[in-house]
C-alpha positions, 0 to 999 in steps of 0.5 A, spaced: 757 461 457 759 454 456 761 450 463 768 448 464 766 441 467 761 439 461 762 444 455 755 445 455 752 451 454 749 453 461 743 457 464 742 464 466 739 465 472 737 470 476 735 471 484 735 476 489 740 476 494 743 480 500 751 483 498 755 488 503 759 494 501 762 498 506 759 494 512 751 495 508 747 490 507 742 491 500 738 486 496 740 485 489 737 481 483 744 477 482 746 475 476 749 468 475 750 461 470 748 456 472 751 448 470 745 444 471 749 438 472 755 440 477 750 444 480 756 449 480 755 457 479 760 461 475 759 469 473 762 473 467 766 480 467 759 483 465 755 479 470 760 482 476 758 489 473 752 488 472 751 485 479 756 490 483 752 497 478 746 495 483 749 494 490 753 500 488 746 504 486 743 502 491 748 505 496 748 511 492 741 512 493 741 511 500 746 516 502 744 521 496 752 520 492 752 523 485 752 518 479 758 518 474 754 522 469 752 527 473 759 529 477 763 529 470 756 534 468 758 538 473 766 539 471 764 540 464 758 545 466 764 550 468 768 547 463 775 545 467 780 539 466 780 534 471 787 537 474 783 544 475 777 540 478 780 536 483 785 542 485 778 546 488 776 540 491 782 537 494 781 530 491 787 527 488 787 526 481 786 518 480 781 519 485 777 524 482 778 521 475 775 513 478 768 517 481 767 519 473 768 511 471 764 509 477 768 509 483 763 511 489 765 517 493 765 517 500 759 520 504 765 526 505 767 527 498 760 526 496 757 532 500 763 537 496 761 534 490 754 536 490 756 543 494 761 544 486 753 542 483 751 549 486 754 556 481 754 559 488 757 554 493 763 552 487 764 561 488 766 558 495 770 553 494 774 556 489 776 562 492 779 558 498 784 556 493 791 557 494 795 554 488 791 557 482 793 564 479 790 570 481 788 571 474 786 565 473 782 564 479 778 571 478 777 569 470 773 563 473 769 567 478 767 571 472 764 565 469 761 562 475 757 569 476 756 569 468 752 562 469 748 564 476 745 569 471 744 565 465 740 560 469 736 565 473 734 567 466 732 561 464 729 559 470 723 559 468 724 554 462 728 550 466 723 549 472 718 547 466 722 542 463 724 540 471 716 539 472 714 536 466 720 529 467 720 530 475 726 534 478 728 527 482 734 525 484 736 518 481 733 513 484 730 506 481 724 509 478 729 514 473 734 507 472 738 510 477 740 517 472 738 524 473 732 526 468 735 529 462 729 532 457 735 534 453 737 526 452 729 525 452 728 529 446 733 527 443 730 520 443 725 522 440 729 525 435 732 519 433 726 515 432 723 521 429 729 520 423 729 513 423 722 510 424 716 516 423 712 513 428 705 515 432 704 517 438 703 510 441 709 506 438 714 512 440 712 511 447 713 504 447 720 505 443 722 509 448 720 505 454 724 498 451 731 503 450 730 505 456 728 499 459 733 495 455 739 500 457 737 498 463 737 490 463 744 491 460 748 495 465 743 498 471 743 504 467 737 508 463 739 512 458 733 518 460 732 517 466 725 519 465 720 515 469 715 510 465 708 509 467 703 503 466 696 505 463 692 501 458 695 502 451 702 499 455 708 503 457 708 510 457 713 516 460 710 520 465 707 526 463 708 524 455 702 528 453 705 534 456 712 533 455 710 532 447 705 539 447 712 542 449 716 539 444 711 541 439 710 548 441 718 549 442 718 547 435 722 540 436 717 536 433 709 536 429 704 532 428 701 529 422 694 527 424 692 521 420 684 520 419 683 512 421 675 513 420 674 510 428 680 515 431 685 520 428 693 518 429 698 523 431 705 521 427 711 525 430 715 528 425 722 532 427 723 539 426 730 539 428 735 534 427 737 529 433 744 531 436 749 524 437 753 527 441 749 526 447 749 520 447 755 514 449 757 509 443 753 504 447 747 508 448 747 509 440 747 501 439 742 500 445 737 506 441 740 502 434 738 496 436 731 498 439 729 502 431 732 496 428 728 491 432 721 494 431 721 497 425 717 493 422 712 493 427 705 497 428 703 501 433 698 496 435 703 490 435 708 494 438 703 495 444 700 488 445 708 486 445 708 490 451 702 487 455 706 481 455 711 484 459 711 483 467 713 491 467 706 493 464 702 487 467 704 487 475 703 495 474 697 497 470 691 496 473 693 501 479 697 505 473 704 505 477 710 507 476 714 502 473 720 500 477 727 499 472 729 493 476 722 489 471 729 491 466 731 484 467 724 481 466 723 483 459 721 478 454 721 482 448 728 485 447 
């Protein structure tokens, strides 16, 4: 961005700061330019949003408010429009419509929404309404019932997959996302597709997009945690989530004799979904395949001991926090 005042181009700064929303008070890492020679400090339509997505985090955190993401997941889970959803509710329909693109609910809103997330407490919500056809009401009923039965079926598979990521909700250490095995095995499946990476430099690639996505928008794309160890970068519990992935057939491996050490390069079994992810996701995962394409395992996990994120964490193997996202040198 250039300075009104000299025309020159001027200088990102960032600093941690106190904002107020609803009458709190949260730290953030704001984000500004700064023209060096009136001293003056300007913002742009994405630093505001930039700046506003973590006060706006932060106080979805600490009052337990569900994500963007997750309260359109919970209308599509019961496969309703946003009229029918906020008839059950009570909301009115562009209040609804804004907490999908990142209005904040109030704390009173926010308790129905995470009341709709549980199959049995929606049963309850939707049989108090009044203004839905009987037939139409008793056909979603049904389907709620079918649901409470699919997902105690597959109770098992899904505490599995919520053991391995860690059923959290979002918080900091996720980027602020519901963990999604679904989007991370994906991510897998794209790099798998693109790339046919080991083990080692899959791990980094996931780190960077989902780091990347973050510094960008205070959004992971995963929500998976990362954890700092020796070889840089990894996400918590990769040994186990890649064993599961092998023995659901996502994936295989093809071992690679290096005489001192075997390398496991990931090969796809099944094709990577697109549909799960948003345009703006696909170009941070693009832009990440394209950046490393050429670079090795080796290389890729030296690049990542340049990072704050691994060098302030690794010594005592810690979960990364996200907001090292605005500190990344390499992407």
């Amino acid at each position: 961005m250039k300075s009104p005042f000299t025309g020159k181009e001027m200088k990102l700064v960032k600093d941690k700061r106190s904002m107020e929303f609803r009458k709190e008070k949260f730290n953030i890492i704001f984000h500004y330019y700064l023209c060096e020679d009136s001293m003056e400090q300007f913002t742009d339509i994405k630093l505001d949003e930039l700046n506003i997505n973590q006060l706006h985090n932060q106080y979805r955190d600490k009052h337990n408010i569900p994500f963007p993401d997750e309260i359109k997941l919970i209308r599509q889970k019961y496969k309703l429009s946003q009229n029918k959803i906020c008839k059950i509710l009570g909301f009115g329909a562009n209040v609804y419509r804004g907490y999908e693109v990142g209005d904040v609910p109030s704390l009173s809103n926010a308790k129905l929404i995470q009341i709709a997330n549980d199959p049995k407490g929606f049963i309850k919500l939707v049989e108090m309404v009044d203004d839905f056809n009987m037939d139409v009401k008793n056909e979603l009923i049904n389907e709620i019932e079918k649901l409470i039965k699919d997902e105690e079926q597959n109770s098992f598979d899904i505490d599995h997959r919520s053991y391995l990521l860690g059923n959290v909700f979002p918080n900091i250490f996720s980027g602020y996302k519901r963990p999604s095995f679904e989007k991370l095995t994906n991510m897998i499946l794209y790099f798998g597709e693109k790339l046919n990476p080991f083990k080692t430099k899959m791990n980094k690639l996931l780190f960077y997009s989902d780091f990347l996505m973050f510094k960008k928008y205070c959004f992971s794309i995963s929500g998976v945690k990362y954890l700092a160890i020796d070889r840089g970068p990894v996400p918590d519990n990769f040994q186990s989530i890649y064993d599961y992935l092998k023995n659901d057939n996502y994936i295989e491996f093809d071992i690679v004799d290096f005489g001192e050490y075997y390398g496991e390069k990931i090969i796809n079994v099944k094709n990577f979904d697109k549909s799960l992810f948003s345009e703006t996701e696909l170009e941070i995962l693009d832009f990440v395949a394209t950046h490393f394409a050429d670079i090795n395992s080796t290389a890729i996990s030296d690049i990542s001991h340049t990072e704050k994120a691994w060098m302030e964490n690794h010594q005592n193997k810690k979960i990364i926090n996200y907001n090292y996202a605005f500190d990344l040198q390499s992407v």
